[in-house]
KOLTI-198388 format. One line per 2 residues: for each residue x, y, z of C-alpha. Coordinates in steps of 0.5 Angstrom, whole numbers, plus 500, padded with zeros to 3 digits. Layout:
BEGIN
X:Y:Z; ...
//
This chain:
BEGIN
891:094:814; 884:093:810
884:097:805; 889:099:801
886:105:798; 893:111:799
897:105:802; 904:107:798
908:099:797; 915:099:795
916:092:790; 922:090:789
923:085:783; 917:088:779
919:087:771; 916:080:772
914:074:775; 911:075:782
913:082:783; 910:084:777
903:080:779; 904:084:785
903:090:783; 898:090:777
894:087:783; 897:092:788
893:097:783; 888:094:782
886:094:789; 887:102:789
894:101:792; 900:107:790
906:102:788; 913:104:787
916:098:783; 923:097:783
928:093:778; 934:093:775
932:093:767; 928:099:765
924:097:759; 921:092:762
918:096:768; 916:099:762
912:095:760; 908:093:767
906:099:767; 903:099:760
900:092:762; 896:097:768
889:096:766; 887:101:772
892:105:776; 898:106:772
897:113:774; 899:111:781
905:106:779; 912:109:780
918:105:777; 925:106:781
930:103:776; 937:100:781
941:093:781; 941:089:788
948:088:787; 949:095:788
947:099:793; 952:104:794
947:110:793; 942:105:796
940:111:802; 939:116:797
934:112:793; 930:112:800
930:118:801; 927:120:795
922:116:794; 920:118:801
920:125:801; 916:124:794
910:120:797; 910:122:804
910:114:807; 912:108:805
907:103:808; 910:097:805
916:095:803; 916:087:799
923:085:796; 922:080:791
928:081:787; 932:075:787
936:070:783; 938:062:783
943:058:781; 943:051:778
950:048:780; 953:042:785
957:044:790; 964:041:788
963:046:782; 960:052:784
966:056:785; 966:061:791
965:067:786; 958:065:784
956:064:792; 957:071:793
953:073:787; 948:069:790
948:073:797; 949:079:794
943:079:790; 939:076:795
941:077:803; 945:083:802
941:087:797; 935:086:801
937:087:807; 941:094:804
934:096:802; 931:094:808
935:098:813; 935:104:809
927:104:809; 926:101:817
928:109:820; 923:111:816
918:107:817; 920:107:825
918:115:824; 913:114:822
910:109:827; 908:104:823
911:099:817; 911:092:814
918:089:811; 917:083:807
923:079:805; 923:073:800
926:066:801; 923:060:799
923:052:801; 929:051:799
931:058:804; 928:053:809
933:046:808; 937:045:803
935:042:796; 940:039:790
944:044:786; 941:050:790
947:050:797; 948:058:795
940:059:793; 939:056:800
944:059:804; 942:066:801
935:065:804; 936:061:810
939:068:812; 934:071:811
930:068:816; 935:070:821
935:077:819; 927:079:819
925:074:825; 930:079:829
928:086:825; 920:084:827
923:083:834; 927:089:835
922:094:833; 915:090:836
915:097:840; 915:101:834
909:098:830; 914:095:824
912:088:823; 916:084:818
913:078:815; 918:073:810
914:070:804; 915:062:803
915:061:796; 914:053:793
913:052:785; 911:058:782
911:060:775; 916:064:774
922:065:769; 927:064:776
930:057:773; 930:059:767
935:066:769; 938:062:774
946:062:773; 950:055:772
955:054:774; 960:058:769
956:064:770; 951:063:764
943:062:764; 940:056:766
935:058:761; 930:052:761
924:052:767; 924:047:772
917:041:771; 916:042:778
916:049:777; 912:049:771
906:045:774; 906:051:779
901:055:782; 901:062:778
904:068:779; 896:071:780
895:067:785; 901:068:788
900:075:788; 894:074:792
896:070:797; 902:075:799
896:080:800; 893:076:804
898:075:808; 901:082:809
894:084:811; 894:078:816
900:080:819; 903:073:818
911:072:820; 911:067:815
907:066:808; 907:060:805
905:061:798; 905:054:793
901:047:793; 902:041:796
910:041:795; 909:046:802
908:039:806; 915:038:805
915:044:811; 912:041:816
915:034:814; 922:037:815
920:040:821; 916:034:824
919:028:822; 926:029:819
929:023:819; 922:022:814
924:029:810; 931:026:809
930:020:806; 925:023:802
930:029:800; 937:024:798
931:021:793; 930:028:790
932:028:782; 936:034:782
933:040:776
//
């Protein structure tokens, strides 16, 4: 996929950070952007931001947490636009809390967000994209979704899952020229630690200093673009802290030590 000129992509978590990046770029690139949130104002004001384009920007407003009318959104969205070409779930949430004091309530806040939000959507998009023989369906995970990392276990194990589940969705439909890509985020400027949820449910509400050291969520956004149109399986997206990937995989007696010496945030 070179241009993306009438391309019709599907961003999830678009009111800010990445997806929001995301789809002003997407415009710009003369793509047609659906641009889904669950805060309505705020899609708003991505659209008013639109230098260019706004008129093929759309906003679907519904909750990850809920996706009981999931299949219908679909549909209309689909009959709307003829095709979905691209579908990039970016709408996620974190938590700052150990382990002894995250009670299971808050595990299954995390994983509804994050695993079966996504994959809800995701399946209800795949039949369509599998009419019309072709498609891409992105997930979101992170470093933390490939090894555990201080006060984030539900964070991790949400994205971790996530792996398990594309890698078998691109596998399945190889036949049907659907391919599926995870996107590996490192330190991003995004506002996802500062909404991160503590322990007792309230906003963590301060930027992590690894995080605010991060590339931008432009550059981001660009990376990720790259990545679709190469039809990589995984893209990472970051700067050096991406190292911490190939240490884990390769010397992971190495990654350990270093990991047991991390200063939680």
């Amino acid at each position: 996929m070179k241009s993306l000129k009438n391309k019709i992509y599907w961003v999830t978590g678009a009111s800010s950070g990445i997806g929001k990046a995301l789809v002003l770029e997407l415009l710009r690139r003369e793509a047609t952007v659906i641009a889904s949130s669950n805060m309505t104002d705020e899609l708003m004001e991505v659209k008013s931001k639109c230098s260019t384009g706004s008129e093929r920007m759309s906003t679907v407003v519904f909750d990850l947490a809920s996706t009981d009318n999931i299949e219908h959104i679909v549909e209309e969205q689909y009959h709307r636009h003829g095709r979905i070409d691209v579908l990039i779930n970016l709408g996620g949430i974190s938590h700052r809390s150990k382990i002894t004091d995250t009670a299971i309530w808050l595990d299954r806040r995390v994983m509804e967000i994050n695993y079966f939000g996504t994959i809800a959507l995701s399946k209800a998009v795949l039949p369509y994209m599998i009419k019309q023989k072709s498609g891409h369906i992105c997930a979101t995970s992170s470093i933390a979704g490939r090894f555990g990392f201080p006060l984030r276990s539900a964070y991790s194990a949400s994205k971790q899952a996530l792996h398990g589940f594309f890698e078998t969705l691109h596998i399945e439909n190889r036949k049907n020229n659907v391919k599926a890509s995870v996107i590996i985020p490192g330190r991003v400027r995004t506002n996802i630690s500062v909404n991160a949820l503590t322990a007792s449910g309230e906003k963590h509400g301060k930027m992590d200093a690894g995080q605010a050291s991060g590339i931008s969520p432009e550059k981001a956004a660009r990376i990720i673009i790259q990545g679709i149109k190469r039809n990589k399986r995984e893209i990472l997206v970051g700067g050096k802290e991406l190292i911490m990937l190939h240490i884990r995989r390769f010397f992971p007696r190495i990654f350990f030590n270093i990991a047991g010496k991390i200063k939680p945030e």
